[in-house]
C-alpha positions as CSV (number, residue, x, y, z in Angstrom):
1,X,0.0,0.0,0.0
2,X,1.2,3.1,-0.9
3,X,-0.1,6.5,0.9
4,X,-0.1,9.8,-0.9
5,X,-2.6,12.0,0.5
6,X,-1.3,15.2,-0.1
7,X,0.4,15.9,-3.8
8,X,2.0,18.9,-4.6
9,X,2.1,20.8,-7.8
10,X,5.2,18.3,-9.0
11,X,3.2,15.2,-8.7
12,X,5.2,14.5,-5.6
13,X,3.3,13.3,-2.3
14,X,4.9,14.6,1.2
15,X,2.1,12.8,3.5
16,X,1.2,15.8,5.4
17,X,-2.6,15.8,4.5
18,X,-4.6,14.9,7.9
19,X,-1.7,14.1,10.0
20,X,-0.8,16.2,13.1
21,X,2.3,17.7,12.8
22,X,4.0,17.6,16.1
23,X,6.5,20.6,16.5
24,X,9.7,20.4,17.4
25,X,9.7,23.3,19.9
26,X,7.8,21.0,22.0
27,X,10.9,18.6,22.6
28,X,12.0,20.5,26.0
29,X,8.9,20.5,27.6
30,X,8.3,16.6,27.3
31,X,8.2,14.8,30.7
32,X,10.7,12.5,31.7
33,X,9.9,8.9,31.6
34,X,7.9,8.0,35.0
35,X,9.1,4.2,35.5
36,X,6.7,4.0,38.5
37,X,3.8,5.5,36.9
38,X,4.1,3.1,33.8
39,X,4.2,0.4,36.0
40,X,1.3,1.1,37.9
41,X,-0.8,1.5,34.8
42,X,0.3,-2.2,32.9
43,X,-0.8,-3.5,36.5
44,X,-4.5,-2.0,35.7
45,X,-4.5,-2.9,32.2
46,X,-4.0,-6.8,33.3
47,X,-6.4,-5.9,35.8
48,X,-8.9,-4.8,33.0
49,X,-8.7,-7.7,30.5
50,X,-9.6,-10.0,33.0
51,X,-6.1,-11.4,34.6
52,X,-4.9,-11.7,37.7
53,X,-1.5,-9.6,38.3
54,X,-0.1,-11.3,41.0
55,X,0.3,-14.3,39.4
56,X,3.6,-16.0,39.8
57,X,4.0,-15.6,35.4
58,X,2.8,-11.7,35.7
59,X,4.5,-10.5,38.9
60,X,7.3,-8.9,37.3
61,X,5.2,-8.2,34.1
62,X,4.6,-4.1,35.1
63,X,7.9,-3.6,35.4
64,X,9.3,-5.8,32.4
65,X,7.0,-3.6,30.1
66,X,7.8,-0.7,31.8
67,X,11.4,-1.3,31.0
68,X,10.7,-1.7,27.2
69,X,8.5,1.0,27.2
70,X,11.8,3.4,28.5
71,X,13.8,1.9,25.2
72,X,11.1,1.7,23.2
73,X,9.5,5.6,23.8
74,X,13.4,6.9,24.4
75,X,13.6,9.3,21.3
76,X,10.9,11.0,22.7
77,X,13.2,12.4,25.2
78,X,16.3,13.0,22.8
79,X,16.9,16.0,20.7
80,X,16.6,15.5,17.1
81,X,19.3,18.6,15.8
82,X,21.7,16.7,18.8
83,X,22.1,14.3,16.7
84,X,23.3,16.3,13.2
85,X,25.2,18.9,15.8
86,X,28.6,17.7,13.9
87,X,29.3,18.1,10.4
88,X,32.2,17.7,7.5
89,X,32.8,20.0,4.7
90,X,34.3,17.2,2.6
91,X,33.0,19.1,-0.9
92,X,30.9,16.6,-1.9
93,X,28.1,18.6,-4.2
94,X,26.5,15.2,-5.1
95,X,23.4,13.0,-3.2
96,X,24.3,11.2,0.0
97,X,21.5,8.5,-0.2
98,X,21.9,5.3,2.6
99,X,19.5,3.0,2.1
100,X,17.5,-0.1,4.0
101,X,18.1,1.7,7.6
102,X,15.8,-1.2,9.9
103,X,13.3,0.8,11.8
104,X,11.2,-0.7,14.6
105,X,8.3,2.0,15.5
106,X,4.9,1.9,17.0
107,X,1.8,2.4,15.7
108,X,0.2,5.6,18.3
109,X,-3.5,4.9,17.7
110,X,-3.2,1.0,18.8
111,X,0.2,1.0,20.3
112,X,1.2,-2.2,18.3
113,X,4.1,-2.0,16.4
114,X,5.3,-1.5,13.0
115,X,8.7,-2.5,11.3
116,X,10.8,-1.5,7.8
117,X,13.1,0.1,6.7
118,X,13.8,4.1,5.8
119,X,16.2,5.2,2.6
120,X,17.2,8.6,3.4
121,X,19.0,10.9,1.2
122,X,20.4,14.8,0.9
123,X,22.3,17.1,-1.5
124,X,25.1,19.0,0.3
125,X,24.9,22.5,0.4
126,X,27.0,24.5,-2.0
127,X,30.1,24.4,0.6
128,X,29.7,20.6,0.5
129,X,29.0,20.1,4.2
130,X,28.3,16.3,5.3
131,X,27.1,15.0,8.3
132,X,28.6,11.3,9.2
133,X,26.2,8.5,7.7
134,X,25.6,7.0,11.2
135,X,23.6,10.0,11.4
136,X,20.9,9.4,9.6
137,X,20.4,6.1,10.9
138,X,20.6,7.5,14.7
139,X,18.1,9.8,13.3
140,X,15.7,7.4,12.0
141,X,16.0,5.4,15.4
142,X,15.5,8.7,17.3
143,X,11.9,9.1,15.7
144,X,10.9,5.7,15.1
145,X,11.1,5.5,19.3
146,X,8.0,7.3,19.7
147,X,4.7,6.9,19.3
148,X,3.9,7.6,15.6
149,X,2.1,7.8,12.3
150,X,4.4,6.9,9.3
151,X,3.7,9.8,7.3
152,X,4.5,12.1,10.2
153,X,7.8,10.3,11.1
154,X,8.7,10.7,7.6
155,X,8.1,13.8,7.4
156,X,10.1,14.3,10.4
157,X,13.6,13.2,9.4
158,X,13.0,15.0,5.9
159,X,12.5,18.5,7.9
160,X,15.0,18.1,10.5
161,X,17.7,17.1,8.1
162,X,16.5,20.1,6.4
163,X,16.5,22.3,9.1
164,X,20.3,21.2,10.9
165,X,22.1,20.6,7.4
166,X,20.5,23.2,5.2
167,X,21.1,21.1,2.1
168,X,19.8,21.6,-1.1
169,X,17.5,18.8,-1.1
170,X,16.0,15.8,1.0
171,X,14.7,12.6,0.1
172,X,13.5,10.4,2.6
173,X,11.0,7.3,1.7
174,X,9.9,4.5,4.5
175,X,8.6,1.5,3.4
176,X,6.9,-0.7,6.8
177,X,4.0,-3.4,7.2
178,X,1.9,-2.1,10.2
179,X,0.8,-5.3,12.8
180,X,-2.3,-3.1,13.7
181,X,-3.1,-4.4,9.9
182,X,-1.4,-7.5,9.8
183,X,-2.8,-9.4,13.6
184,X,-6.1,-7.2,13.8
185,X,-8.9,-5.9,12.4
186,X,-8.3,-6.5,8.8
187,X,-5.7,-9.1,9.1
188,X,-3.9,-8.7,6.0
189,X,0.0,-9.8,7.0
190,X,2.8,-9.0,4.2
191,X,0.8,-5.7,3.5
192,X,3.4,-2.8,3.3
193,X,2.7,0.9,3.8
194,X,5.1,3.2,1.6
195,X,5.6,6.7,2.4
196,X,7.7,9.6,0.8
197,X,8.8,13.4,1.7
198,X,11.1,15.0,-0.8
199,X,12.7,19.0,0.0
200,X,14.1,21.2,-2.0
201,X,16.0,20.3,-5.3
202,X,14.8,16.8,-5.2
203,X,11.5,18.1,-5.2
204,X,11.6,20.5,-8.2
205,X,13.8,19.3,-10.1
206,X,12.5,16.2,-11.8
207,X,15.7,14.6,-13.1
208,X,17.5,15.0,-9.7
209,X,14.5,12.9,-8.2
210,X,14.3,10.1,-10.5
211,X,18.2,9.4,-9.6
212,X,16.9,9.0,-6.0
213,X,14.3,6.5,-6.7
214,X,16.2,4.7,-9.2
215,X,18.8,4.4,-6.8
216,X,16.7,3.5,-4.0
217,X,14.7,0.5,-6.3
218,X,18.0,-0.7,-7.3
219,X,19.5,-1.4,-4.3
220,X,20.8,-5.1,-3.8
């Protein structure tokens, strides 16, 4: 499955159409993780399916979860432009595009997961400033720890490599098959959601995005 919901004049969809855009301003005034708190609320979910938490096999279950929870939610308490803070000027005018990044996310309205992989790509600025290729992938792990929607989380590594590395264009395109689909409701397994976000010159200029995506199906 492919989503496109919102097309620009270029043909080219950036998946912003009826998905909240979180801001990043917010990032400082997030809450720390409240390991207690966590715990005390697995306890009443048991409770509210029907089991019993003091079960010898659900004792430790609250704070197991709650532990996975801290790893699993940690980006939301990790600033995004951190991560891009250092860069290169190696004078490379040409795209930087690293592809099949595993991501491991979760899905915010049924907080079950969802798993792919993200191919993200820039053009340097004209000074030929790089930023080092673990980078990208610290900053695809960085959002994909949250709860999220895949078009926003795209959209989210397109505009913060935008905003830290002021390149001339971004291409970022996450392909994922959602277990909200796959174990529930409609129960379609296999199914794959594929979302894009292109900036700047890879956006305008045609020819510049067809190398992208040519390089990005050719992989392997």
């Amino acid at each position: 499955m492919t989503r496109s919901e919102n097309v620009g004049g270029n043909g080219v969809p950036d998946g912003r159409a009826g998905i909240e855009v979180v801001p990043e301003e917010s990032e400082s005034g997030r809450r720390e993780f409240d390991q207690e708190r966590v715990e005390r609320a697995i306890r009443e979910l048991l409770i509210g399916v029907g089991e019993d938490p003091d079960r010898a096999g659900l004792r430790e279950t609250p704070a197991r979860v709650a532990r996975a929870y801290r790893e699993t939610f940690g980006g939301l308490h990790v600033d995004p432009d951190e991560v891009l803070d250092r860069t290169f000027a190696e004078g490379h005018e040409e795209l930087v595009l690293v592809t099949d990044i595993p991501l491991y996310s979760t899905c915010e309205h049924h907080l079950v997961p969802f798993h792919g992989v993200a191919h993200v790509g820039y053009i340097p600025n004209a000074q030929g400033r790089v930023t080092g290729l673990s980078k990208l992938a610290r900053l695809v792990d960085l959002y994909a720890k949250r709860p999220q929607v895949q078009e926003r989380m795209t959209s989210q590594i397109a505009d913060a490599l935008m905003r830290k590395l002021r390149p001339r264009g971004v291409i970022v395109v996450v392909e994922a098959e959602h277990l909200c689909m796959s174990m529930r409701g409609i129960r379609k397994p296999g199914t794959r959601t594929t979302t894009s976000a292109v900036r700047g010159l890879l956006q305008t200029s045609s020819a510049s995005r067809a190398e992208a995506l040519e390089l990005i199906r050719g992989r392997g």
